[in-house]
N, C-alpha and C positions, 0 to 999 in steps of 0.2 A: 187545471188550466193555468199558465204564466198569467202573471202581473201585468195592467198598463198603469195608470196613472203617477206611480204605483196607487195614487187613492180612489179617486174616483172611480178612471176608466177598467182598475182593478175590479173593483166591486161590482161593475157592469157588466162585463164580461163573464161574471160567474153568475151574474144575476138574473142577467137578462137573456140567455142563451148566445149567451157567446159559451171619460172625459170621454161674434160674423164679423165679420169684416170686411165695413160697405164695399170698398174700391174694390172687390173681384165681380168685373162686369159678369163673369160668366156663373159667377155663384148663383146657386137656387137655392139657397141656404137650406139645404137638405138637412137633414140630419141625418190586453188587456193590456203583466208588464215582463215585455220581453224580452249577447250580440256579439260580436265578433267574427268570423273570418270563414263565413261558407264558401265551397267553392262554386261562386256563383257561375261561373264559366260551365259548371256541369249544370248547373239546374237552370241557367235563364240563358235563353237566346239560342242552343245551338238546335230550337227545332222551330227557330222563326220561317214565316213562309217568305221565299227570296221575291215573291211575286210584289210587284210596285205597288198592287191595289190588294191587300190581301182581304180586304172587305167583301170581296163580291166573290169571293171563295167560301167567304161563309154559309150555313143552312140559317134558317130563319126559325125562330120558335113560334110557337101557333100563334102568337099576335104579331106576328108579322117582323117584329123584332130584331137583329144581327143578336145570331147564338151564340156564346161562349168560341172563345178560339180553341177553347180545349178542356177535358172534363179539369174540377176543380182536384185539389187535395184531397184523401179521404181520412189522414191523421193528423198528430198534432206532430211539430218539429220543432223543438225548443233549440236553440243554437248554444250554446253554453251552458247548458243544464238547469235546474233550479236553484234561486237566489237568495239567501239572507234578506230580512228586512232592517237596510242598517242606516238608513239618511234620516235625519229625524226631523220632524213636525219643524214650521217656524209660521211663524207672523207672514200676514198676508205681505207679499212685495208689487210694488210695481211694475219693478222693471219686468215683472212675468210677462205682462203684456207686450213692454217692447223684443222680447225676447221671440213672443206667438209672432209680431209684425214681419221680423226680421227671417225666421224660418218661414214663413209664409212663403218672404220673397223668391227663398231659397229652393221651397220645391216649386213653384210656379217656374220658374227660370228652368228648375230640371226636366219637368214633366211635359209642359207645356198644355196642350189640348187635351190632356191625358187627366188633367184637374177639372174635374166638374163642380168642387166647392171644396173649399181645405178651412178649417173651425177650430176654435178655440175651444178645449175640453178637458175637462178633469179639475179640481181641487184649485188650480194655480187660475183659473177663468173668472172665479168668484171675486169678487173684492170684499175685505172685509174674513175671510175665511181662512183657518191655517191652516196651512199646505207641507208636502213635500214640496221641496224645489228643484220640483220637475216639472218640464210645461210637456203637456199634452196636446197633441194639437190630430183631427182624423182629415185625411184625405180621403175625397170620396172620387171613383173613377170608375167608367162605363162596364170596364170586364178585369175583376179580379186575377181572372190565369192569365192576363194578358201582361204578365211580371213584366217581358220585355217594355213595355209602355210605362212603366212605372217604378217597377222595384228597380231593374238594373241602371236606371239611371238616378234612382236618389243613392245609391250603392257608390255610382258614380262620384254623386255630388261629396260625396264623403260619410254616409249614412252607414250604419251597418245591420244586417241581417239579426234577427233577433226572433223571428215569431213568423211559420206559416203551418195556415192550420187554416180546415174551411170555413170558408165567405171572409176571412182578415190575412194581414201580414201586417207584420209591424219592424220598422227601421228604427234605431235611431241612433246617436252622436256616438263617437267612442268615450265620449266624456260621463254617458249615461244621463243628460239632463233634459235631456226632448228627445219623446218620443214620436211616433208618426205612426198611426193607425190607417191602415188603407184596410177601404169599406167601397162594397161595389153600391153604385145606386140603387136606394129600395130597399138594402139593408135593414132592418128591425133597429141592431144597435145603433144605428148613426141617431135616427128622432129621440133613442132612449138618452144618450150622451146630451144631444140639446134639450131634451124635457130634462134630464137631471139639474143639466145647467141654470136653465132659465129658473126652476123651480128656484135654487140657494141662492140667485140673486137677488130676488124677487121676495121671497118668504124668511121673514129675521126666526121666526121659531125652528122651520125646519132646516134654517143654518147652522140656528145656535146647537138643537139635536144632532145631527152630523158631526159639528165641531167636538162636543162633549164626548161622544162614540168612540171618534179618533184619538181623544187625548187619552180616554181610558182605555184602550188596546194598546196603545204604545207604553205602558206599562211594562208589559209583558214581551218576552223576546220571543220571535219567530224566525222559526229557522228556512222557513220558505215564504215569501209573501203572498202565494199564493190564500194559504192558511189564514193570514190575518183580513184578505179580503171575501175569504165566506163568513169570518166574521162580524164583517158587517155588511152581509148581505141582507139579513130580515130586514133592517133597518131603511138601507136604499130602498128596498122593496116598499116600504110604508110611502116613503115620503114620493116616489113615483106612482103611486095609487094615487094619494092626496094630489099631484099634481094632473091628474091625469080625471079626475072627479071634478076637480072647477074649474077645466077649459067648456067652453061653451060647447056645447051640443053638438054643432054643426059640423064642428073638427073631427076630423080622424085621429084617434089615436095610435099612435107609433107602435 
């Protein structure tokens, strides 16, 4: 499966079956690396329904629910093929953060009502933690096939096609430094991305293990980063256990 983080959301992605921000009134604070020049014209919009309400067109799933607008993916679609692992580790930055605010604004403004909570996620979320310098950030939204709600307008915004594949799609810049994971609500990996998060904020041991991980795989050259992120897969996987061991009781786990 492609890259997201490339660090984090990479390693989540292969790990976990597949990386807040108060001011989003509408956030519920819910909780891989994939771009260039699909033709979106053929795959988004031209089987929108022209009806003004096309909600009440829809069936209902047995809890009562609005069902998919339409069944999902059933492969993977890598848009430019598989990638080199070539940007190298640095020192935690800040500006990461201003950089999550900034796109933040950016899909809110594109999507509108279509954002149910958009997160800061992957390796650049951390402080204190060295990163690629890529900001991660997931969009979480009501119905995945519902691209027209979403994809074709962060497409719009300037985004590019990178990743669809079921229950994800991922945009991001032509610059390749933000990414955008869209996750339907209820998703598995969205709580995995924030337990991972919260976990290296929070925990200096299982930061500094991460960190050391990463710096000894970048050693070695990968010619897909897919590869370098089953490489630290057992690893994620510990330090998601240990997080997922000392939430209290009461919690569901993700």
């Amino acid at each position: 499966m492609p890259d997201p983080d490339p660090d984090l959301d990479l390693d989540l992605d292969r790990d976990l079956g597949r990386d807040r921000d108060p001011d989003l009134g509408r956030d519920r604070d819910l909780g891989r690396d994939r771009d260039p020049d699909p033709d979106l014209d053929r795959d988004l919009g031209r089987d929108r329904d022209p009806d003004p309400d096309p909600a009440r067109d829809l069936d209902l799933d047995p809890a009562g629910r609005p069902a998919r607008r339409r069944p999902d993916v059933t492969g993977l679609e890598l848009v430019g093929g598989a990638e080199a692992l070539e940007v190298p580790l640095r020192e935690h930055d800040p500006a990461w953060a201003d950089a999550f605010r900034e796109h933040r604004r950016r899909i809110l403004a594109a999507v509108g009502d279509a954002a149910l909570a958009v997160e800061h996620i992957g390796s650049t979320s951390v402080p204190g933690l060295a990163a690629k310098p890529v900001v991660d950030l997931v969009l979480v939204v009501p119905d995945i096939t519902a691209e027209e709600d979403h994809v074709a307008p962060l497409v719009a915004a300037g985004y590019v096609l990178r990743v669809r594949e079921p229950g994800h799609r991922l945009v991001r810049t032509p610059a390749r430094d933000v990414h955008v994971h869209v996750y339907e609500e209820g998703a598995d990996a969205i709580g995995a991305y924030l337990l991972l998060r919260d976990r290296l904020r929070s925990d200096a041991a299982d930061r500094d293990l991460y960190a050391r991980t990463k710096r000894a795989l970048m050693t070695r050259r990968w010619d897909d980063v897919n590869d370098y992120a089953e490489a630290k897969s057992e690893v994620i996987g510990g330090i998601l256990a240990r997080a997922r061991a000392s939430r209290p009781a009461s919690r569901t786990a993700p």
